[in-house]
N, C-alpha and C positions, 0 to 999 in steps of 0.2 A: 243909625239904628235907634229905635227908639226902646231904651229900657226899663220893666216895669218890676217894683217889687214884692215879691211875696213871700209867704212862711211854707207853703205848700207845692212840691214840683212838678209843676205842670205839665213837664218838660216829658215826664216819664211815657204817656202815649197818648197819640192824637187825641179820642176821646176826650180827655183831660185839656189837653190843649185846646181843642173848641170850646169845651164848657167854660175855661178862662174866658176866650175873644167873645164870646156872646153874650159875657157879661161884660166884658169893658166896651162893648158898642157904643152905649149910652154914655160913657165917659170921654170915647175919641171928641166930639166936640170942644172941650176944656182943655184940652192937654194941645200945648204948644208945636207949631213944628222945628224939630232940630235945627235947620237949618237958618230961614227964617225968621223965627221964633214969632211967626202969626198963629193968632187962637182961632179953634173953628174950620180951618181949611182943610183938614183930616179929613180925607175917606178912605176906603178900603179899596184895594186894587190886586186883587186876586193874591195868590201864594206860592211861594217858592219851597222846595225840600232841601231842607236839610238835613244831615245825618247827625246824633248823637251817642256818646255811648252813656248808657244807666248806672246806676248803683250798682247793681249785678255784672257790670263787664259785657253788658250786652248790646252790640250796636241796632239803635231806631230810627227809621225816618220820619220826621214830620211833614207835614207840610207848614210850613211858617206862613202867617199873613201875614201880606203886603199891604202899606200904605202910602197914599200919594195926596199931595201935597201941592192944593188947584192953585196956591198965589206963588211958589217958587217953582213948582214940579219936581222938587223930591220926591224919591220914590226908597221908600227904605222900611225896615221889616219889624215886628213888635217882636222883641222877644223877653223871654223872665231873666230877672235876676234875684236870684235867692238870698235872702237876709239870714 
């Protein structure tokens, strides 16, 4: 999985969680693959749901993007980690 940090929880609903990925689009290029560890080979590969619960006790789903990884073929999912 590839983990990204921030001060704001993205995490809380989809909305929010697109607004993050469509702004890291332009940054997947730079950012290594986990596995591998080649630059550049990042694209997007559709999304997986997951379930969280909130702040509030309330469980959400997201949809999580997926990315894959054209010189190893990992395939694994962006998600936040809050600082």
């Amino acid at each position: 999985m590839l983990y990204f940090y921030t001060t704001d929880n993205v995490t809380q609903n989809q909305e929010a969680y697109n607004t993050f990925i469509e702004s890291f689009i332009p940054l997947l290029a730079s950012v290594p693959c986990p596995k591998c560890g080649m630059i550049g080979l990042l694209i997007l590969y559709g999304t997986h749901p997951r379930n969280f619960i909130n702040e509030d006790m309330v469980r959400i789903e997201l949809l999580i993007q997926r990315v894959h990884c054209k010189g190893c073929v990992l395939i694994t999912k962006l998600f936040e980690y809050e600082s």
